[in-house]
The first five atom37 places (N, CA, C, CB, O) and aatype in JSON, in Angstrom:
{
  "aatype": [20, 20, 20, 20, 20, 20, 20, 20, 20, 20, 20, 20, 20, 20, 20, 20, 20, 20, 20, 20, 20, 20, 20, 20, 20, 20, 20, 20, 20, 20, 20, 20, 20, 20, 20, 20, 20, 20, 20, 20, 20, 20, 20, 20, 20, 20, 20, 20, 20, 20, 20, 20, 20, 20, 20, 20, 20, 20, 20, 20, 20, 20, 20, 20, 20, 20, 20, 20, 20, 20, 20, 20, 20, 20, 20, 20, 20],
  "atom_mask": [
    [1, 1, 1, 1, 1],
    [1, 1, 1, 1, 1],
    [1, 1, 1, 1, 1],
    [1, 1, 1, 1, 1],
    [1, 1, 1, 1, 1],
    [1, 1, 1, 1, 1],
    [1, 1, 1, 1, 1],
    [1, 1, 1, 1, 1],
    [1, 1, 1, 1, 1],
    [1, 1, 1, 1, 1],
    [1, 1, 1, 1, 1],
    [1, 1, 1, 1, 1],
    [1, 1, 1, 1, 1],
    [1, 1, 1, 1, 1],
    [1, 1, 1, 1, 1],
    [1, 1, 1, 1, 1],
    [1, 1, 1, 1, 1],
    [1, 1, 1, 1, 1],
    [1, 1, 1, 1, 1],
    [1, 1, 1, 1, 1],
    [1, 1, 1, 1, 1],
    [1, 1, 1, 1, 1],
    [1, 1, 1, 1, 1],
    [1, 1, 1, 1, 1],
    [1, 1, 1, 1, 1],
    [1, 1, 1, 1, 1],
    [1, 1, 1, 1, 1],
    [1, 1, 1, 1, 1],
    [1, 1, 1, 1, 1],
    [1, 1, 1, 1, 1],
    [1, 1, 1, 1, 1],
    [1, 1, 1, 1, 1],
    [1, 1, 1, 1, 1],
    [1, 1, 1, 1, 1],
    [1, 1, 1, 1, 1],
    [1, 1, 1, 1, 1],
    [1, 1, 1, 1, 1],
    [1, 1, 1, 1, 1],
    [1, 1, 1, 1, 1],
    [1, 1, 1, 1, 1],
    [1, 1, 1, 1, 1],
    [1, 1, 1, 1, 1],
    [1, 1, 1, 1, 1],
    [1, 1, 1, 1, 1],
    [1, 1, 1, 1, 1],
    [1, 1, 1, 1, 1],
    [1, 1, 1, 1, 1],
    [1, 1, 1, 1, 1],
    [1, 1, 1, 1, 1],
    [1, 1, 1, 1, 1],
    [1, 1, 1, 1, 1],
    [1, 1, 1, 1, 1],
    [1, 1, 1, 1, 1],
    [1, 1, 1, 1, 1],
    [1, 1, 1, 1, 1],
    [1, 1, 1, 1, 1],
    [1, 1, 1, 1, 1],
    [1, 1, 1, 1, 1],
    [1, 1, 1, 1, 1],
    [1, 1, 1, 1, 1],
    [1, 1, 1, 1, 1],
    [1, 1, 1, 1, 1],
    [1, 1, 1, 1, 1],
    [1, 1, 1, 1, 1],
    [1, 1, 1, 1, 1],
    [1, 1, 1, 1, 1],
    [1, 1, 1, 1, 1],
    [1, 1, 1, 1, 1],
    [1, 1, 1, 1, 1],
    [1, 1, 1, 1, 1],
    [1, 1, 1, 1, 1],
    [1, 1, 1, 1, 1],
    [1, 1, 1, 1, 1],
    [1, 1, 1, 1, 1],
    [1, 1, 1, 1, 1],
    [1, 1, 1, 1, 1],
    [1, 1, 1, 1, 1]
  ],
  "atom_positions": [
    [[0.85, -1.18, 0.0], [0.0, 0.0, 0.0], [0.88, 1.23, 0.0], [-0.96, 0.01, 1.21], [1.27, 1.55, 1.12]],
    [[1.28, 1.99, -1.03], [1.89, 3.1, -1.12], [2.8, 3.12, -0.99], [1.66, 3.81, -0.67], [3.25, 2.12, -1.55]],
    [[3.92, 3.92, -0.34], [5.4, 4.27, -0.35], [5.94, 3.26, 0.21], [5.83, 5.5, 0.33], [5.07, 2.56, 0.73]],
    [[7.44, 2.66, 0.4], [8.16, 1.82, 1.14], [9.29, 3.28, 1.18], [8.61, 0.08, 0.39], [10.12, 3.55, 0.31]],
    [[9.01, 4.06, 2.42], [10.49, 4.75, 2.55], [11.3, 4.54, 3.71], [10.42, 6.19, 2.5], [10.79, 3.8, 4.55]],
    [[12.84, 5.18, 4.07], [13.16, 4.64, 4.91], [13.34, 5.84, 6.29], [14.26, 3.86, 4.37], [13.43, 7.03, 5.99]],
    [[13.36, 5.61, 7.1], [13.39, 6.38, 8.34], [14.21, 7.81, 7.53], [14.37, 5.44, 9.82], [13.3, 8.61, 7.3]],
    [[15.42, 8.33, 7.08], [16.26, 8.94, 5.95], [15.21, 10.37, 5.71], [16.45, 7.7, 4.36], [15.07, 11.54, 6.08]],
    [[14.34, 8.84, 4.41], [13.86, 9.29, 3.47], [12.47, 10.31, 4.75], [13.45, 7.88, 2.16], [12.04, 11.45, 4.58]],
    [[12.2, 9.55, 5.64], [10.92, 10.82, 6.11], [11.17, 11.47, 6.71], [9.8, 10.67, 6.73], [10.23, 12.15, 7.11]],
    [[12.58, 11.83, 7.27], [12.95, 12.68, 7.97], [13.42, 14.27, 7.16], [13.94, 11.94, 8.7], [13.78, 15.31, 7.73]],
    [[13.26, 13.98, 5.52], [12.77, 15.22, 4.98], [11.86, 15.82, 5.14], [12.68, 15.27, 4.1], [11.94, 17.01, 5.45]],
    [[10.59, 15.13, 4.96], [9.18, 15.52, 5.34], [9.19, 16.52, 6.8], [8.26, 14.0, 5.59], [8.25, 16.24, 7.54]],
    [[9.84, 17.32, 7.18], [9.92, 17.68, 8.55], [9.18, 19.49, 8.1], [11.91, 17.47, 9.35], [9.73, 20.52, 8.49]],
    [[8.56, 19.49, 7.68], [8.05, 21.03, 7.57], [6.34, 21.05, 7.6], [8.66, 21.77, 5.96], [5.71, 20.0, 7.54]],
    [[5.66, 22.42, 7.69], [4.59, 22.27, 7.6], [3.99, 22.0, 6.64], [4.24, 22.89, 7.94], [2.93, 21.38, 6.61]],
    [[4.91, 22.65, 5.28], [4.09, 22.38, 4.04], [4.13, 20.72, 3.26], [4.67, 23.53, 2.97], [3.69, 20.33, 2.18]],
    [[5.02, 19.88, 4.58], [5.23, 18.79, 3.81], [5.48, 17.93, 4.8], [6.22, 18.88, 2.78], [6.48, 17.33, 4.38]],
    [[5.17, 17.42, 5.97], [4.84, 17.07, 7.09], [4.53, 15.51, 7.59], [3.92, 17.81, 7.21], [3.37, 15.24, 7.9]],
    [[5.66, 14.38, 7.68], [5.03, 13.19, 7.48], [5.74, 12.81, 8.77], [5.24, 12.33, 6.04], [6.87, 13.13, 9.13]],
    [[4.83, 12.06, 9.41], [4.59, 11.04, 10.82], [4.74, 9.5, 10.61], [2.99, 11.21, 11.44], [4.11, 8.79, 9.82]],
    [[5.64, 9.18, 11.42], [5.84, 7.41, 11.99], [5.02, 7.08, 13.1], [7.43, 6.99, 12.61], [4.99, 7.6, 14.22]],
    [[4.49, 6.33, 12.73], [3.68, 5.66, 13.9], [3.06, 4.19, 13.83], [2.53, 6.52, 14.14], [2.09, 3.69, 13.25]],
    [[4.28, 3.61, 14.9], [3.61, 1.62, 14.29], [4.52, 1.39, 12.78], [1.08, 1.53, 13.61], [4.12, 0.65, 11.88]],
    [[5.47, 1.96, 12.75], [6.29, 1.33, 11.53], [5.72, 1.98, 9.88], [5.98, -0.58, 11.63], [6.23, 1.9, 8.77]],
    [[4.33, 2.67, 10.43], [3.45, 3.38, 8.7], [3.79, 4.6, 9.0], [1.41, 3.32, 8.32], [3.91, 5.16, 10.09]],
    [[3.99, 5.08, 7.57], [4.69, 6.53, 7.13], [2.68, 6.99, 7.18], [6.02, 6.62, 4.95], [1.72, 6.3, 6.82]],
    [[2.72, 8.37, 7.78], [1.26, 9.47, 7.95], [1.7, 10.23, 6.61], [1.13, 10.78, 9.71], [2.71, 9.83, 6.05]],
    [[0.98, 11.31, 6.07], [1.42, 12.55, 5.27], [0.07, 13.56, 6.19], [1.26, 12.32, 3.09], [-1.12, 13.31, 5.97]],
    [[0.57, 14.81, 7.33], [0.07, 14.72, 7.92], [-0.64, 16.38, 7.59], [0.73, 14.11, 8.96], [-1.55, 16.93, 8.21]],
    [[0.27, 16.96, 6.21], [0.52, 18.39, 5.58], [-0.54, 18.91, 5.63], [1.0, 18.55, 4.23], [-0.58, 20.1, 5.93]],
    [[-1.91, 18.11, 5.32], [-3.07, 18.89, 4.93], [-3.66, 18.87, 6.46], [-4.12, 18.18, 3.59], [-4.45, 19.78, 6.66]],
    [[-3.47, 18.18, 7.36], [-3.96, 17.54, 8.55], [-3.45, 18.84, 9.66], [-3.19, 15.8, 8.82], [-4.11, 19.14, 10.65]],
    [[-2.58, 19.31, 9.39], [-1.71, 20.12, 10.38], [-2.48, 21.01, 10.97], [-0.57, 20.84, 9.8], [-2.64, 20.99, 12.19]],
    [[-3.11, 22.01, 10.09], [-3.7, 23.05, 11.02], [-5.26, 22.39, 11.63], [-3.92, 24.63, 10.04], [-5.76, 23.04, 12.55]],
    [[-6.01, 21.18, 11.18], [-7.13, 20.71, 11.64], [-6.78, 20.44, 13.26], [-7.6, 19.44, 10.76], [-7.57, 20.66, 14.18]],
    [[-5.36, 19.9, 13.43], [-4.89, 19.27, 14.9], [-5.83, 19.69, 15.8], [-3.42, 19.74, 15.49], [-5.97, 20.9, 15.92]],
    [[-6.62, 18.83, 16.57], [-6.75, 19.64, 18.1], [-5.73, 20.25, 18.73], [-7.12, 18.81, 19.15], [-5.9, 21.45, 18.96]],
    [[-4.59, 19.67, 19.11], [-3.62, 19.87, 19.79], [-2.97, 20.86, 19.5], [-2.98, 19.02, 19.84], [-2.1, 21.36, 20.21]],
    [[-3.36, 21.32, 18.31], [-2.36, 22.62, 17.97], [-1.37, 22.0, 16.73], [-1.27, 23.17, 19.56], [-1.08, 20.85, 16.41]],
    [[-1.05, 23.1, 16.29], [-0.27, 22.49, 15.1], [1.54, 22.18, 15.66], [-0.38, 23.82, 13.61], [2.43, 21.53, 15.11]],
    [[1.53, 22.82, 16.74], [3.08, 22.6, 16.76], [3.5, 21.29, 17.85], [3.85, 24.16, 17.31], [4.64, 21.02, 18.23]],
    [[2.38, 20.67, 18.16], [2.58, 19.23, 18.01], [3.07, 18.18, 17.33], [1.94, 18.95, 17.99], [3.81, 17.26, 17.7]],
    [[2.38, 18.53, 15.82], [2.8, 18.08, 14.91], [3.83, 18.61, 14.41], [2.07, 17.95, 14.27], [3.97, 17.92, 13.4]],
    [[4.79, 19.49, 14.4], [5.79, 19.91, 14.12], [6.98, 19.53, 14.83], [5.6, 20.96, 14.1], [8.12, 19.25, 14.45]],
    [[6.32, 19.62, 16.24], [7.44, 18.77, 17.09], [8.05, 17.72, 16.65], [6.99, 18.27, 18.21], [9.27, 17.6, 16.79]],
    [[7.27, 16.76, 16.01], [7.61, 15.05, 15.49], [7.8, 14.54, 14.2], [6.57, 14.15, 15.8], [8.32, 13.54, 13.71]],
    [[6.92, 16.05, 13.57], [7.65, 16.46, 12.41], [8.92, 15.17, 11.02], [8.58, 17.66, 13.35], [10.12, 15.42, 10.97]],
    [[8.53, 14.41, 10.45], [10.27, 13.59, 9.75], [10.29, 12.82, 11.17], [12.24, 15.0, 9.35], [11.44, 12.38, 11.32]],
    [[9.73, 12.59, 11.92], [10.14, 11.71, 13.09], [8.85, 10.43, 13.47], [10.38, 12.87, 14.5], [7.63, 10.5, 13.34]],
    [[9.71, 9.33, 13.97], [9.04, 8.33, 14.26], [8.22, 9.02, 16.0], [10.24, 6.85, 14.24], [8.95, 9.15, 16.99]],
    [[6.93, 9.31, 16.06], [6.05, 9.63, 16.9], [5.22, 8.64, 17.32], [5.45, 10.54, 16.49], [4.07, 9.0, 17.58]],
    [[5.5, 7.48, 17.47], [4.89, 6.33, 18.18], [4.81, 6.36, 19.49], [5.49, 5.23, 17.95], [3.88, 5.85, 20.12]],
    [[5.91, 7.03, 20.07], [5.52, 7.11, 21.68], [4.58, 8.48, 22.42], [7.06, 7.14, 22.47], [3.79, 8.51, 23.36]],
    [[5.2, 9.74, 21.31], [3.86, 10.69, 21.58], [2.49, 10.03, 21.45], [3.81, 11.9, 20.52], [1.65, 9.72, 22.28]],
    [[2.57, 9.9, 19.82], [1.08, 9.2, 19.79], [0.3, 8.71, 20.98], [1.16, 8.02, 19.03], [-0.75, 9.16, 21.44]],
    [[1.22, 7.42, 21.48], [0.52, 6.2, 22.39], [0.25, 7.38, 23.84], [1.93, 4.42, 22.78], [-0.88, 7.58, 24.29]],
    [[1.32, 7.95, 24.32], [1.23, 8.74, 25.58], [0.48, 9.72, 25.68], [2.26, 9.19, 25.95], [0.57, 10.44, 26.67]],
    [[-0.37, 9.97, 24.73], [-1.77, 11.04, 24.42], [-3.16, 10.44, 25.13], [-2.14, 11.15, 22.5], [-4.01, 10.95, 25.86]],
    [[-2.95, 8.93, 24.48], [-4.37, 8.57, 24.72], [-5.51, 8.79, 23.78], [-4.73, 9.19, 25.79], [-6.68, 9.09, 24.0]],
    [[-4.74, 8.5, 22.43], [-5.59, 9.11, 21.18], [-6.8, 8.19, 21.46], [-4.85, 8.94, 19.44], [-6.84, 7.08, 21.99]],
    [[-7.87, 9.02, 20.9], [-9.33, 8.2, 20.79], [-9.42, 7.25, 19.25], [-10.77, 9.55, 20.79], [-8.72, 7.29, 18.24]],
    [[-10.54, 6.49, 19.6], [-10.59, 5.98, 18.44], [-10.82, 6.41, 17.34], [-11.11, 5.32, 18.47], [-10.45, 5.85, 16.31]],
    [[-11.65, 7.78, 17.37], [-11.62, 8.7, 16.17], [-10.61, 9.24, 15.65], [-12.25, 9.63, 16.31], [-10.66, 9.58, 14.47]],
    [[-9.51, 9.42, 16.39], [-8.49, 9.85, 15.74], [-7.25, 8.8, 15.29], [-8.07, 10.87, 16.56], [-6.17, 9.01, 14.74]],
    [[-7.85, 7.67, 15.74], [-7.04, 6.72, 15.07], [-7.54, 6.4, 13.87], [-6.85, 5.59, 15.77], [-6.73, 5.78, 13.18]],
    [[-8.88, 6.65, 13.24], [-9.11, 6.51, 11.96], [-9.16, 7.72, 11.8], [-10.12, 5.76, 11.49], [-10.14, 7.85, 11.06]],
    [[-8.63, 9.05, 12.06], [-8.15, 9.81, 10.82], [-6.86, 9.27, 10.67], [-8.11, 11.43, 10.92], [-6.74, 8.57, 9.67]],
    [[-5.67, 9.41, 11.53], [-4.37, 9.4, 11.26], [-4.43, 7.79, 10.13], [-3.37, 9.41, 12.94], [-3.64, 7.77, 9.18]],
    [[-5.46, 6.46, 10.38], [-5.55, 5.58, 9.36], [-5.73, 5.99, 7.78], [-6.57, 4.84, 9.74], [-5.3, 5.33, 6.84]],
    [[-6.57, 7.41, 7.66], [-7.17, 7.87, 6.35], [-5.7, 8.39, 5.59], [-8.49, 9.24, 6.59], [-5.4, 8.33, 4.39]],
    [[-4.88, 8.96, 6.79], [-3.78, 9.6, 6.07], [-2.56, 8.89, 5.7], [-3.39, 10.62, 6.76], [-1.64, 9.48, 5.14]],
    [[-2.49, 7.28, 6.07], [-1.81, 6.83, 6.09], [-0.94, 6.69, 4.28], [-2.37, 5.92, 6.91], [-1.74, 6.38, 3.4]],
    [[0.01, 6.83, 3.97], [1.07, 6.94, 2.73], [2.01, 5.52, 2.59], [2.2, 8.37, 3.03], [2.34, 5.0, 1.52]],
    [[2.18, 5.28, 3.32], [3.35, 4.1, 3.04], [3.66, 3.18, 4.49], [4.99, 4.97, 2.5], [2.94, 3.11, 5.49]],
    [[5.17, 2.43, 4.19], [5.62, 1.81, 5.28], [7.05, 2.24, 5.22], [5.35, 0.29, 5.3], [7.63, 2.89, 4.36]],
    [[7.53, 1.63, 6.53], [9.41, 1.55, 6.58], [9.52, 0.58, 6.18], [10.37, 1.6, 7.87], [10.64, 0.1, 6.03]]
  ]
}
């Protein structure tokens, strides 16, 4: 299903206009998603090109927001 990139390769993605999340080993594309955040957008900036599996989990995301971040899902490592 979509991209195979490698940790490298998403740690370009680190900006707002281009913005991709690790989480569970699947590449997010999170660009269009950014300013919707509850949390604020500089959440997502924080983790930004970074594997965010442990933010993620230490939130306590709901199940609704586990099927958005599913909708946005792009690829794997």
């Amino acid at each position: 299903m979509g991209l195979e990139l490698t940790y490298q390769d998403v740690a370009e993605h680190n900006t707002k206009k281009d913005l991709f999340i690790v989480v569970h080993d699947k590449i997010y594309d999170c660009t269009k998603f950014v300013d919707e955040h509850p949390g604020g957008e500089e959440v997502l900036l924080d983790v930004a090109g970074q594997d965010s599996t442990e933010a993620f989990e230490d939130v306590g995301h709901s199940d609704e927001a586990r099927e958005t971040l599913a909708q946005l899902e792009v690829g794997v490592l």
